[in-house]
Residue, then its C-alpha position, 0 to 999 in steps of 0.5 A: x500500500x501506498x506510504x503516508x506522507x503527513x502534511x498539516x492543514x490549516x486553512x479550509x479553502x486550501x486547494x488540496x482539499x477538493x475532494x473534502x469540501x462541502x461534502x453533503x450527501x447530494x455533492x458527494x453523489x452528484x459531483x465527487x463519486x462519477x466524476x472521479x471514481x471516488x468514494x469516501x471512507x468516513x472513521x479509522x474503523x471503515x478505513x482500516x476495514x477498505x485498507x484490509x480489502x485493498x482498496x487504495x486510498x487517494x488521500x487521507x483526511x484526518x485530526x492529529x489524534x488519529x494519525x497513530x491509528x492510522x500508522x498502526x493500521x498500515x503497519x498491520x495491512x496484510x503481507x500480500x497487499x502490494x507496496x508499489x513505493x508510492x506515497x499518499x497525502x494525509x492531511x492533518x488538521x484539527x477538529x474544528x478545521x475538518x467541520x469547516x472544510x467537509x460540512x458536517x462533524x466528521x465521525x472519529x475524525x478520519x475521512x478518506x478518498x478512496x478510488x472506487x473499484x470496477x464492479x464485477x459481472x454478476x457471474x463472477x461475483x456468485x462464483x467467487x464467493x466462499x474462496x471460490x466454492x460459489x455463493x450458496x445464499x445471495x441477497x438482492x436490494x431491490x431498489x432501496x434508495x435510503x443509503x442507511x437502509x442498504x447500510x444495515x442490509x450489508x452488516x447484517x448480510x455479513x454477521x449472518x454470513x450471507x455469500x454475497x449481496x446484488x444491488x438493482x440499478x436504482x438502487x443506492x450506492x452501497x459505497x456511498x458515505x451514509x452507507x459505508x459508515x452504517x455498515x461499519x465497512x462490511x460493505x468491503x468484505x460481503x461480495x457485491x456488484x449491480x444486477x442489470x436488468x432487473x428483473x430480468x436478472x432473475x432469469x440469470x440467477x436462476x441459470x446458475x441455479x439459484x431459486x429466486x424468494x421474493x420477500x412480499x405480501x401475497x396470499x399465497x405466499x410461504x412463511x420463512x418458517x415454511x422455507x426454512x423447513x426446505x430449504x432450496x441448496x441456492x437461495x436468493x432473498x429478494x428485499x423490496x423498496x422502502x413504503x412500496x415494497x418489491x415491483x409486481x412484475x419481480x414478485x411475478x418473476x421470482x420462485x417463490x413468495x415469502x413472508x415473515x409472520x407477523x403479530x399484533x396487527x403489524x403486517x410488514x417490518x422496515x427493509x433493513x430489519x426484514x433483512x436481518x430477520x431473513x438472513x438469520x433464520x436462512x443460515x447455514 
C-alpha cells in the first residue's frame, strides 16, 4: 500500500482539499463519486476495514489524534497487499478545521478518498464467493434508495454470513458515505456488484441455479418458517423498496413468495430489519 506522507492543514479553502469540501450527501453523489471514481471512507474503523480489502486510498483526511491509528493500521495491512513505493497525502488538521472544510462533524475524525473499484459481472461475483466454492445464499436490494437502509442490509448480510449481496440499478450506492459508515465497512468484505436488468436478472440467477424468494405480501405466499423447513441448496432473498415494497412484475418473476409472520396487527417490518430477520433464520 501506498506510504503516508503527513502534511498539516490549516486553512479550509486550501486547494488540496477538493475532494473534502462541502461534502453533503447530494455533492458527494452528484459531483465527487462519477466524476472521479471516488468514494469516501468516513472513521479509522471503515478505513482500516477498505485498507484490509485493498482498496487504495487517494488521500487521507484526518485530526492529529488519529494519525497513530492510522500508522498502526498500515503497519498491520496484510503481507500480500502490494507496496508499489508510492506515497499518499494525509492531511492533518484539527477538529474544528475538518467541520469547516467537509460540512458536517466528521465521525472519529478520519475521512478518506478512496478510488472506487470496477464492479464485477454478476457471474463472477456468485462464483467467487466462499474462496471460490460459489455463493450458496445471495441477497438482492431491490431498489432501496435510503443509503442507511442498504447500510444495515450489508452488516447484517455479513454477521449472518450471507455469500454475497446484488444491488438493482436504482438502487443506492452501497459505497456511498451514509452507507459505508452504517455498515461499519462490511460493505468491503460481503461480495457485491449491480444486477442489470432487473428483473430480468432473475432469469440469470436462476441459470446458475439459484431459486429466486421474493420477500412480499401475497396470499399465497410461504412463511420463512415454511422455507426454512426446505430449504432450496441456492437461495436468493429478494428485499423490496422502502413504503412500496418489491415491483409486481419481480414478485411475478421470482420462485417463490415469502413472508415473515407477523403479530399484533403489524403486517410488514422496515427493509433493513426484514433483512436481518431473513438472513438469520436462512443460515447455514
Amino acid at each position: 500500500m501506498p506510504r503516508p506522507d503527513l502534511q498539516p492543514v490549516t486553512d479550509p479553502s486550501d486547494p488540496r482539499l477538493a475532494d473534502y469540501v462541502s461534502l453533503t450527501d447530494v455533492a458527494l453523489r452528484s459531483r465527487h463519486e462519477p466524476e472521479k471514481g471516488l468514494y469516501i471512507a468516513e472513521s479509522s474503523t471503515v478505513l482500516g476495514r477498505a485498507l484490509r480489502a485493498g482498496h487504495r486510498p487517494r488521500s487521507v483526511l484526518l485530526a492529529p489524534r488519529w494519525v497513530p491509528d492510522l500508522e498502526r493500521m498500515l503497519d498491520e495491512l496484510p503481507d500480500e497487499l502490494p507496496d508499489d513505493g508510492t506515497t499518499v497525502p494525509v492531511y492533518v488538521a484539527e477538529e474544528a478545521v475538518l467541520e469547516a472544510i467537509t460540512g458536517f462533524h466528521v465521525h472519529r475524525g478520519a475521512l478518506a478518498a478512496m478510488h472506487r473499484p470496477p464492479l464485477a459481472p454478476v457471474a463472477d461475483v456468485l462464483a467467487g464467493a466462499r474462496d471460490g466454492a460459489g455463493a450458496r445464499r445471495v441477497a438482492v436490494l431491490e431498489d432501496v434508495v435510503d443509503h442507511t437502509n442498504v447500510g444495515a442490509a450489508f452488516r447484517s448480510a455479513a454477521a449472518l454470513g450471507v455469500d454475497a449481496v446484488l444491488v438493482t440499478p436504482r438502487c443506492a450506492d452501497p459505497l456511498y458515505r451514509r452507507s459505508v459508515r452504517v455498515s461499519m465497512g462490511t460493505v468491503f468484505q460481503v461480495p457485491w456488484t449491480r444486477i442489470d436488468p432487473w428483473p430480468g436478472g432473475i432469469d440469470e440467477l436462476r441459470a446458475h441455479g439459484f431459486v429466486t424468494a421474493s420477500l412480499a405480501l401475497a396470499d399465497d405466499a410461504l412463511t420463512l418458517d415454511e422455507l426454512v423447513a426446505d430449504p432450496p441448496e441456492r437461495l436468493a432473498l429478494v428485499l423490496g423498496a422502502e413504503g412500496h415494497g418489491l415491483k409486481p412484475a419481480t414478485v411475478a418473476a421470482s420462485d417463490l413468495v415469502v413472508r415473515i409472520p407477523m403479530a399484533g396487527g403489524v403486517d410488514s417490518l422496515n427493509v433493513a430489519a426484514a433483512a436481518a430477520v431473513a438472513f438469520w433464520a436462512t443460515r447455514a
